[in-house]
C-alpha positions as CSV (number, residue, x, y, z in Angstrom):
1,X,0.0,0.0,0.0
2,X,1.7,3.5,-0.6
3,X,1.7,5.6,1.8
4,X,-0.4,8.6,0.3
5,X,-3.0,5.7,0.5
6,X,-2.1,5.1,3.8
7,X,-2.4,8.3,5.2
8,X,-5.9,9.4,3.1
9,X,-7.1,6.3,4.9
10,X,-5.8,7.4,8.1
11,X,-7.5,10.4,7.4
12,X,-11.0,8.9,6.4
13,X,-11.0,6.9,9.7
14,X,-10.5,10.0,12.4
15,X,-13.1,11.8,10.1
16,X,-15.4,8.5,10.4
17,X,-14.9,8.7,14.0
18,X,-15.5,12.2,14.2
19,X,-18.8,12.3,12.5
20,X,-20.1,9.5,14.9
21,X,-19.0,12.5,17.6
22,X,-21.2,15.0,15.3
23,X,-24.0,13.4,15.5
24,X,-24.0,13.7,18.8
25,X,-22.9,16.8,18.8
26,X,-26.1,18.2,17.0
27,X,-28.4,16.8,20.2
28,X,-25.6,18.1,22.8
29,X,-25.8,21.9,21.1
30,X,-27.2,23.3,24.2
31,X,-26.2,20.7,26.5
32,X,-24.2,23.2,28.3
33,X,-26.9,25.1,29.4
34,X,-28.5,21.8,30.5
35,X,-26.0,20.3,32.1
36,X,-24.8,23.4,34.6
37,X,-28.8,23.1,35.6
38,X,-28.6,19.8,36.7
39,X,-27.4,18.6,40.6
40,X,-24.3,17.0,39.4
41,X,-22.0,14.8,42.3
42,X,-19.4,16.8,43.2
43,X,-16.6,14.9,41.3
44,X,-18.8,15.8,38.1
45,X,-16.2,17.3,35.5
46,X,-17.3,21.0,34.2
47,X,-18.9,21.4,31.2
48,X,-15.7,22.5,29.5
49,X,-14.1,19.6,29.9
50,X,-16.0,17.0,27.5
51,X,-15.6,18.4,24.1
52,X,-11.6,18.3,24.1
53,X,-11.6,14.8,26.1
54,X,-14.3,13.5,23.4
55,X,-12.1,15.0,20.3
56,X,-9.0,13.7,21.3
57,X,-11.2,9.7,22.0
58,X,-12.3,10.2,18.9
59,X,-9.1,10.9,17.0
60,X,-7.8,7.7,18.7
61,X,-10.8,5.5,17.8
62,X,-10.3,6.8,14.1
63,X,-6.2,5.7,14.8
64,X,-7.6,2.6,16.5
65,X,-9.6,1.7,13.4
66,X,-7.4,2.7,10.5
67,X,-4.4,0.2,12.3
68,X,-6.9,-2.8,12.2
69,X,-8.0,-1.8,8.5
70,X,-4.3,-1.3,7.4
71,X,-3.3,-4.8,9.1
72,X,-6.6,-7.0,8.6
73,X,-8.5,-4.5,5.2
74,X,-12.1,-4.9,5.2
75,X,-12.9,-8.5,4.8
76,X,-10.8,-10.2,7.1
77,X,-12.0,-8.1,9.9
78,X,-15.2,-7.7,9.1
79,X,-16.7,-8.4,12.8
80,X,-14.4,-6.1,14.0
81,X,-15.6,-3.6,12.0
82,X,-19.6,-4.0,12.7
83,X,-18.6,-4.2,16.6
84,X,-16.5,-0.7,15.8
85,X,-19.1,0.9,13.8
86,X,-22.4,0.0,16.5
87,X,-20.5,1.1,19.4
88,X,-20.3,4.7,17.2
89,X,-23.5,4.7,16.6
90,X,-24.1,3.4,20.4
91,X,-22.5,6.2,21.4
92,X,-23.9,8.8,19.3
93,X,-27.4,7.7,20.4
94,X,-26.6,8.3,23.7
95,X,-26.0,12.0,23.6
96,X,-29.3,12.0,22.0
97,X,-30.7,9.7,25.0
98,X,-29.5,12.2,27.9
99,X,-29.2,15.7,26.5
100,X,-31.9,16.4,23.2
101,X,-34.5,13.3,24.9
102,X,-33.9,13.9,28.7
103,X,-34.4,10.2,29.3
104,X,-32.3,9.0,31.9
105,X,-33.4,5.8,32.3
106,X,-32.6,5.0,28.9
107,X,-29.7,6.8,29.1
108,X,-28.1,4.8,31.4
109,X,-28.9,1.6,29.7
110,X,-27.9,2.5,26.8
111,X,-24.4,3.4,28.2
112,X,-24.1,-0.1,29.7
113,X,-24.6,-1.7,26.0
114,X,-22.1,0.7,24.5
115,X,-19.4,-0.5,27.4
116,X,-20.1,-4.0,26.3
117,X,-19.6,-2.9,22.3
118,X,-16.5,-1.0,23.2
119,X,-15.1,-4.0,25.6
120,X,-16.1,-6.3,22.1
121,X,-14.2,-4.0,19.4
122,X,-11.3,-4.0,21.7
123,X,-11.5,-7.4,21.9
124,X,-11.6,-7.9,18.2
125,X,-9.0,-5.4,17.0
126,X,-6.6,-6.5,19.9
127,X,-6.9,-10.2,17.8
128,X,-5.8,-8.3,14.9
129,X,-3.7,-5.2,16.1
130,X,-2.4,-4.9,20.0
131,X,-2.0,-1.1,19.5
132,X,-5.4,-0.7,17.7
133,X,-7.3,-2.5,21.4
134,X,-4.9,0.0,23.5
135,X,-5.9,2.8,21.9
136,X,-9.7,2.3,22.8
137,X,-8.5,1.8,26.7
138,X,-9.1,6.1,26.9
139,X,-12.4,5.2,26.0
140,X,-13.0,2.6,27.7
141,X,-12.1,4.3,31.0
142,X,-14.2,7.5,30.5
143,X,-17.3,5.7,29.4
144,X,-16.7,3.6,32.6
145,X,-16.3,7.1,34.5
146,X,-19.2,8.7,32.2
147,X,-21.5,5.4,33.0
148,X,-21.1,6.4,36.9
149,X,-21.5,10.1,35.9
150,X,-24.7,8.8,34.2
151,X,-26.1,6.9,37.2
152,X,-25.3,9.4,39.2
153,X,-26.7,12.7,37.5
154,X,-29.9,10.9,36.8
155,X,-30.6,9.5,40.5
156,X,-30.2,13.3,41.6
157,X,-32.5,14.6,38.8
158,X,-35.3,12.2,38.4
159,X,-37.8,15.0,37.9
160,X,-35.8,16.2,34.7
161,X,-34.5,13.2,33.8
């Protein structure tokens, strides 16, 4: 492969990843607002915070995904690819879940299914790349964090959640 190939795939994959982050995006356009109303625990992270921390998880999902893709291509890690592409969309939908929906409830649930999709795509790129699966351990560790987060917001706001 030559490496102007390489590097437009690169490229593709950290914009793939960042779309998935857009569409969230769109339903979290006046989550700040939102989210300073809410009783958060007092280990909640401010507002500020999110948007850099999810630019930079997405950048290394896209790296993640364009390592397995340069090792593996399309076919032979297909089933990584479906788990990499519903835990996107899993996570997209959740933005929509808590911030543009106010559901909690479903919010948190769907949290827990996108923590067993991301635990599964690291699974299956870590069988094809060992860099790729480290790469999602960021992620990993703030959807663990943002799960709690979850729980916890949406106990203390029941009536808006």
């Amino acid at each position: 492969m030559s490496q102007i190939r390489s590097i437009g795939a690169l490229v593709a994959w950290i914009a793939v990843s960042l779309a998935a982050g857009a569409v969230g995006g769109v339903a979290s356009m006046n989550a700040g607002a939102f989210y300073g109303q809410l009783d958060r625990p007092p280990w909640a992270p401010p507002g500020w915070l999110f948007g850099p921390v999810w630019t930079a998880l997405y950048v290394m999902m896209g790296i993640a995904a364009w390592l397995v893709w340069r090792e593996a291509g399309w076919t032979a890690a297909r089933a990584a690819f479906v788990l990499f592409f519903t835990q996107l969309a899993l996570n997209a939908l959740w933005t929509w879940l808590f911030f543009a929906w106010r559901n909690g409830a479903l919010a948190l649930a769907g949290i827990v299914v996108l923590l067993i999709f991301i635990v599964g795509t690291m699974i299956a790129f870590g069988r094809v790349s060992r860099p790729a699966a480290v790469l999602l351990v960021p992620y990993l560790c703030w959807v663990l964090f943002a799960t709690a987060l979850t729980a916890a917001v949406w106990s203390r706001n029941r009536g808006v959640l």
